[in-house]
ZADO-1210 file (C-alpha; in nm, 4 decimals, padded with zeros to 6 digits):
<atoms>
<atom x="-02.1125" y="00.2394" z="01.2825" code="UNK" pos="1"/>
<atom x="-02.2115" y="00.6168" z="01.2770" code="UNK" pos="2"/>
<atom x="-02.2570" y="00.8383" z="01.5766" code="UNK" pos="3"/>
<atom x="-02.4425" y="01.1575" z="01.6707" code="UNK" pos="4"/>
<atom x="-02.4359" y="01.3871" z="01.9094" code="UNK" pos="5"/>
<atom x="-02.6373" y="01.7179" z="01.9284" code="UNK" pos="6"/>
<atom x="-02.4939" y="02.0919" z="01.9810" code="UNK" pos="7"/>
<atom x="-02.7251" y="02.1465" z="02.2550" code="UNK" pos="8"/>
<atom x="-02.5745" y="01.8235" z="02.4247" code="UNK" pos="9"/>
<atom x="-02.2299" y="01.7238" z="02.3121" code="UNK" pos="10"/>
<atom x="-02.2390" y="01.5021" z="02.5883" code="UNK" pos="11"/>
<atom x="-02.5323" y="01.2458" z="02.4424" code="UNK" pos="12"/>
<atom x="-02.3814" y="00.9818" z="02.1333" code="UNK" pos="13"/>
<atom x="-02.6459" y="00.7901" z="01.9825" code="UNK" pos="14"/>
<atom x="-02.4850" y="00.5521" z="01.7702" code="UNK" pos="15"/>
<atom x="-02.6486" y="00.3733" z="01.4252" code="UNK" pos="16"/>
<atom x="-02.5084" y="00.0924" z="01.2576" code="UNK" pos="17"/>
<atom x="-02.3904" y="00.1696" z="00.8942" code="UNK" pos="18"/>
<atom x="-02.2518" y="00.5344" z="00.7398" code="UNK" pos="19"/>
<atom x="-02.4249" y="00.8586" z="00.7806" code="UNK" pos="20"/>
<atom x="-02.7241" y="00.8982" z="00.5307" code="UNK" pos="21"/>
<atom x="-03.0572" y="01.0065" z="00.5830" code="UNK" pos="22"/>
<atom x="-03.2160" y="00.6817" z="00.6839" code="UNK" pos="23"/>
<atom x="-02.9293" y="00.6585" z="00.9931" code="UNK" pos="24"/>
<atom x="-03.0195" y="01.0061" z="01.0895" code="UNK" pos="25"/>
<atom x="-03.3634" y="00.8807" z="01.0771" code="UNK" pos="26"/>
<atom x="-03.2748" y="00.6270" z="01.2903" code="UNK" pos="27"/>
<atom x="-03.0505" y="00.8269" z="01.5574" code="UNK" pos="28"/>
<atom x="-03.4162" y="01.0839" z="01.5570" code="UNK" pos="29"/>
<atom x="-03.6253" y="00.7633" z="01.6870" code="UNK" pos="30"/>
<atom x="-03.3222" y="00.7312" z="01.9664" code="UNK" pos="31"/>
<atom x="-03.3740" y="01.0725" z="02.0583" code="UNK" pos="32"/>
<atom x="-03.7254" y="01.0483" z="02.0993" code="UNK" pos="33"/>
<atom x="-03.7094" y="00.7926" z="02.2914" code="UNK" pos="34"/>
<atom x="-03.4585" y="00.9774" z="02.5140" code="UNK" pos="35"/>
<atom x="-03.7324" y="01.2689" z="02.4930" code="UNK" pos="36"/>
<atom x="-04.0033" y="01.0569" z="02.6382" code="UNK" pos="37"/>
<atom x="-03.8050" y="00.8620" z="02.8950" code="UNK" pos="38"/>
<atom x="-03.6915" y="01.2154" z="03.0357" code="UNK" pos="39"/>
<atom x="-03.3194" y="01.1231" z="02.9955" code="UNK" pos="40"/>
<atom x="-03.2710" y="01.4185" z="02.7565" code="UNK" pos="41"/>
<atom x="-03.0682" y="01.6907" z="02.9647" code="UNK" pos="42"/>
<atom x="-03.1533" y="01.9416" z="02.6880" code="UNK" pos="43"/>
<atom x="-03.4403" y="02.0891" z="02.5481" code="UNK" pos="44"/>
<atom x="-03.5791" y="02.0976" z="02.2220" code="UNK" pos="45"/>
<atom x="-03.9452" y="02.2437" z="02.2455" code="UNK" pos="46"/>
<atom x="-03.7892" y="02.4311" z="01.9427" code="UNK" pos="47"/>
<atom x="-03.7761" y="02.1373" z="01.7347" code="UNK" pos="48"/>
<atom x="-03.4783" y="01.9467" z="01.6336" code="UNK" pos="49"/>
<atom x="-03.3882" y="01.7396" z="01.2275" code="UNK" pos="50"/>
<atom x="-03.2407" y="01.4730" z="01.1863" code="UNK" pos="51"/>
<atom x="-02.9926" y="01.7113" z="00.9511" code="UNK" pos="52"/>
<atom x="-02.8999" y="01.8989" z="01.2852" code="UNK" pos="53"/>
<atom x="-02.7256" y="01.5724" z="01.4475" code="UNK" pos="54"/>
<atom x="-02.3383" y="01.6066" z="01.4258" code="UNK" pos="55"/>
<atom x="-02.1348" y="01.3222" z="01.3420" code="UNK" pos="56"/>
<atom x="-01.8751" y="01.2221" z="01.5647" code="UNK" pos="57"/>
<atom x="-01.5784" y="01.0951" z="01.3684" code="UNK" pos="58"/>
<atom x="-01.3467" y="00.8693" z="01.5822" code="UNK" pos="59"/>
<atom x="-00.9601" y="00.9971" z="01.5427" code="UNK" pos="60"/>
<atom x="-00.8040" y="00.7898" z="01.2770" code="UNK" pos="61"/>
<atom x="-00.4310" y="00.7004" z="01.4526" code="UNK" pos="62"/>
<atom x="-00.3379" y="00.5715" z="01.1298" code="UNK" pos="63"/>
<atom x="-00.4083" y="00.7146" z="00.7777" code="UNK" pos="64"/>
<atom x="-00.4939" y="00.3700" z="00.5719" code="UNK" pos="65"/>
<atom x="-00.3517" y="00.4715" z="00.2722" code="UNK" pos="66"/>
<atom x="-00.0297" y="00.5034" z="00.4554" code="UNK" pos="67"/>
<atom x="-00.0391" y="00.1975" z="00.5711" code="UNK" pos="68"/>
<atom x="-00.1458" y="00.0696" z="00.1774" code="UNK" pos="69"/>
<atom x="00.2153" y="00.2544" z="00.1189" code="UNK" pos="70"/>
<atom x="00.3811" y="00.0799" z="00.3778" code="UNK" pos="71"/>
<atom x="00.2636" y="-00.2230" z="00.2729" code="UNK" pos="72"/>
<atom x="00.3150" y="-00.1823" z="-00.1625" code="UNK" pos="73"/>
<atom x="00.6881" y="-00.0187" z="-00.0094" code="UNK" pos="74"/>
<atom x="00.7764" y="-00.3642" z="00.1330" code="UNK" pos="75"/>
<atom x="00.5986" y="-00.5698" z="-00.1963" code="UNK" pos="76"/>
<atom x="00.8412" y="-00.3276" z="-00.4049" code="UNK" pos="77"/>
<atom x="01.1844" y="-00.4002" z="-00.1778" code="UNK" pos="78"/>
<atom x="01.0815" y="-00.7981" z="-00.1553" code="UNK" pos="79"/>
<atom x="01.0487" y="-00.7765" z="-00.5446" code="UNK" pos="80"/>
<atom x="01.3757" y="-00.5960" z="-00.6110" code="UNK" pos="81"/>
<atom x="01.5510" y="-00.8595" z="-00.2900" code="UNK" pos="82"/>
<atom x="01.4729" y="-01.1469" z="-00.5642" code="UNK" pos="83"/>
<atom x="01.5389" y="-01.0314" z="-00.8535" code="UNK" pos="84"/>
<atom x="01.8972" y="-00.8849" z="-00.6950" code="UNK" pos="85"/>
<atom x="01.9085" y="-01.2682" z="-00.6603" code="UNK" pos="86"/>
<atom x="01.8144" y="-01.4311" z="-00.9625" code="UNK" pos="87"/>
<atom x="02.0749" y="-01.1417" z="-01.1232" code="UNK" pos="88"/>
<atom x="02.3791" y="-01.2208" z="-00.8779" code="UNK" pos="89"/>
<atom x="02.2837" y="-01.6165" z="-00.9151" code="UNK" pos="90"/>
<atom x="02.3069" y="-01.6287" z="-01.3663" code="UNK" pos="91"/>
<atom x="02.6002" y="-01.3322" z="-01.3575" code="UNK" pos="92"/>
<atom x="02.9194" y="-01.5570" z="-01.3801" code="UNK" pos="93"/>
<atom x="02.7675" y="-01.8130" z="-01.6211" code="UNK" pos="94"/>
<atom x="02.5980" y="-01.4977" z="-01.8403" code="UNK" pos="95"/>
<atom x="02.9193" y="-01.2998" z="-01.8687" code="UNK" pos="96"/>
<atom x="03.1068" y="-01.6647" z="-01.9254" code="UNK" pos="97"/>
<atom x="02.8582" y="-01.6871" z="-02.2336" code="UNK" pos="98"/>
<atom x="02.8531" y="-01.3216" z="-02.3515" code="UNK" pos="99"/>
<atom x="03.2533" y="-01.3510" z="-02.3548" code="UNK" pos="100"/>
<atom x="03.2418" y="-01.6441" z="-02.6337" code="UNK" pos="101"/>
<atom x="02.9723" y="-01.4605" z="-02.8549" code="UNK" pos="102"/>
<atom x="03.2546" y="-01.2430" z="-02.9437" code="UNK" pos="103"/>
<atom x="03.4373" y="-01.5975" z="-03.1437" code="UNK" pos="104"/>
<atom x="03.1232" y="-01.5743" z="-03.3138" code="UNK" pos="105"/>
<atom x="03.2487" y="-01.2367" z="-03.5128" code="UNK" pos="106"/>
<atom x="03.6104" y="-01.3575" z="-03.5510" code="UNK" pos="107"/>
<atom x="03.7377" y="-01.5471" z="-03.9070" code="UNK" pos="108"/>
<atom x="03.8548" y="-01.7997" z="-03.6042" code="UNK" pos="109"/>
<atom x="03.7227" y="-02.1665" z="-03.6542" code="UNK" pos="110"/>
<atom x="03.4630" y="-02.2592" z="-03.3924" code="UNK" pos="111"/>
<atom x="03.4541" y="-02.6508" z="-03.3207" code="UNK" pos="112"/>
<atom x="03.0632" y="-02.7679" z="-03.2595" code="UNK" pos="113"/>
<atom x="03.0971" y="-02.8493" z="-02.9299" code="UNK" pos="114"/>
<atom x="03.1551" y="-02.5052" z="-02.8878" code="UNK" pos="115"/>
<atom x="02.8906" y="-02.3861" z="-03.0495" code="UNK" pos="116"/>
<atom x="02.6360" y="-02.6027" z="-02.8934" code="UNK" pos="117"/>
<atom x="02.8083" y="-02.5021" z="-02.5576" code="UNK" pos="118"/>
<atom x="02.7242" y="-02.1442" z="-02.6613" code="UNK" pos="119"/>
<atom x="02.3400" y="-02.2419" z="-02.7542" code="UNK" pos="120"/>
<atom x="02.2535" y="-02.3646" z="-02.4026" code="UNK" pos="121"/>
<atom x="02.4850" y="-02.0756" z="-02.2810" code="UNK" pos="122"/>
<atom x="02.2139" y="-01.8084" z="-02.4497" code="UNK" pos="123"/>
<atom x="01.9023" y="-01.9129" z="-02.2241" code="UNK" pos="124"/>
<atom x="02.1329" y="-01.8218" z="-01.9187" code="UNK" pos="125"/>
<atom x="02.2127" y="-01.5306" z="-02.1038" code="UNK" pos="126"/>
<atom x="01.8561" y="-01.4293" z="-02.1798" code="UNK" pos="127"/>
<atom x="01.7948" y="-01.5026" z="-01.8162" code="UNK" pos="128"/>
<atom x="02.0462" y="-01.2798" z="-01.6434" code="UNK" pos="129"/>
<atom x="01.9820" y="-00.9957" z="-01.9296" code="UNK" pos="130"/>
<atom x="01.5749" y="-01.0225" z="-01.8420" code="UNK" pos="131"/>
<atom x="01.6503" y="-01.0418" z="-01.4810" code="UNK" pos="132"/>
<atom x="01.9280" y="-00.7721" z="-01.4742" code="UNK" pos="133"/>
<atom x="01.6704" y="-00.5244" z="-01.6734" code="UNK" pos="134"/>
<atom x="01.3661" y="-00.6368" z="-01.3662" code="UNK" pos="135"/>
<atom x="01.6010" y="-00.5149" z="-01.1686" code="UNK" pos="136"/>
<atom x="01.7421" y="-00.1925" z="-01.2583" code="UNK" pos="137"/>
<atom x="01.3545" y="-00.0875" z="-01.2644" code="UNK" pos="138"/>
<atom x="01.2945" y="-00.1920" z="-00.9625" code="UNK" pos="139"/>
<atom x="01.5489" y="-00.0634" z="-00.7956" code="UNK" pos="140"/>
<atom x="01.4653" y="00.2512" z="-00.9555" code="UNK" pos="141"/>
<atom x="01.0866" y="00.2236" z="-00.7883" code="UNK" pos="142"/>
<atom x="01.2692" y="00.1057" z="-00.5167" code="UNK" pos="143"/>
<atom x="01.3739" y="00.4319" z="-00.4161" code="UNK" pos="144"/>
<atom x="01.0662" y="00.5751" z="-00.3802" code="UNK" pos="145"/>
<atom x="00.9551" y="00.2354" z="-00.1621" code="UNK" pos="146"/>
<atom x="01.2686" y="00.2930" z="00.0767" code="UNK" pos="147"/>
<atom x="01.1685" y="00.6422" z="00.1163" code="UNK" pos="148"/>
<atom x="00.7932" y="00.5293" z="00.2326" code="UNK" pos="149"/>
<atom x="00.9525" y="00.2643" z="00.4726" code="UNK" pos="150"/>
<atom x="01.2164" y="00.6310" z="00.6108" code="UNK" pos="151"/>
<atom x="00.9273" y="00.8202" z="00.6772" code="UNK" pos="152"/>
<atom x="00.7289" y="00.5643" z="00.8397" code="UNK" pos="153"/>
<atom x="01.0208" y="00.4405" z="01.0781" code="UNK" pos="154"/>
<atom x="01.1370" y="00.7997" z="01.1755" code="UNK" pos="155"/>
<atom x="01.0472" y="00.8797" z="01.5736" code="UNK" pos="156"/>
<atom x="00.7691" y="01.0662" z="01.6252" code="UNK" pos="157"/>
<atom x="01.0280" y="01.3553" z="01.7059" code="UNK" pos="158"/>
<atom x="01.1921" y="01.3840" z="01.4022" code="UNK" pos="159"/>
<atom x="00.8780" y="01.4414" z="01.2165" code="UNK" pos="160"/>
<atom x="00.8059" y="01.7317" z="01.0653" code="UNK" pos="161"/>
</atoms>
């Protein structure tokens, strides 16, 4: 929904549905006219008037939607980085239990099979807490930024400058 108003009469808001273009200033002229001709026009235009001489009136946006797209991707980002902090803490112990018997692997020491296969299954945890723990050192790199959104946005009205 679009609005007018005139200079002459700042007072008068003839409202169109849809955005301003030329065939809603067309349409905001025909409710003028009719205003003209039903003598409820305070003003007058014996002048002439356009329909490029209407003035939109813009509502006052209280909130800016693109900050609330940031508040929103700011709390996607810190959910993201709260999981993967889990999935990391969850495969640490068992990872860094595997990661310390790679190290027979390099040794002249003789490795029994058991310990070997032990060490297999040990390497998908491994690759698990390794992909994980990488996630989440980005994240909590773009995490940063996300926490600073989420500052801004909580600060009292007060504080902001």
């Amino acid at each position: 929904m679009v609005k007018y108003t005139l200079m002459q009469s700042p007072e008068v808001i003839l409202p169109v549905p849809g955005k301003d273009s030329p065939k809603a200033r067309e349409k905001a002229m025909d409710q003028l006219i009719e205003l003209m001709e039903s003598g409820e026009l305070p003003t007058d235009l014996s002048d002439g008037f356009s329909p490029q001489q209407f003035i939109e009136v813009k509502e006052p946006v209280l909130v800016n939607p693109d900050d609330e797209d940031a508040i929103t991707q700011a709390v996607q980002v810190l959910s993201h980085l709260a999981t993967l902090k889990l999935k990391v803490q969850a495969s640490r112990d068992d990872a860094m239990k595997t990661r310390s018997q790679i190290d027979k692997l390099f040794t002249d020491e003789a490795v029994s099979e058991d310990e070997i296969t032990e060490l297999k299954e040990g390497f998908k945890v491994l690759k698990t807490f390794a992909q994980a723990n990488l996630r989440y050192r980005e994240a909590r790199s773009q995490a940063e930024d996300a926490r600073t959104v989420l500052d801004r946005a909580l600060k009292p009205e007060s504080e902001k400058a």
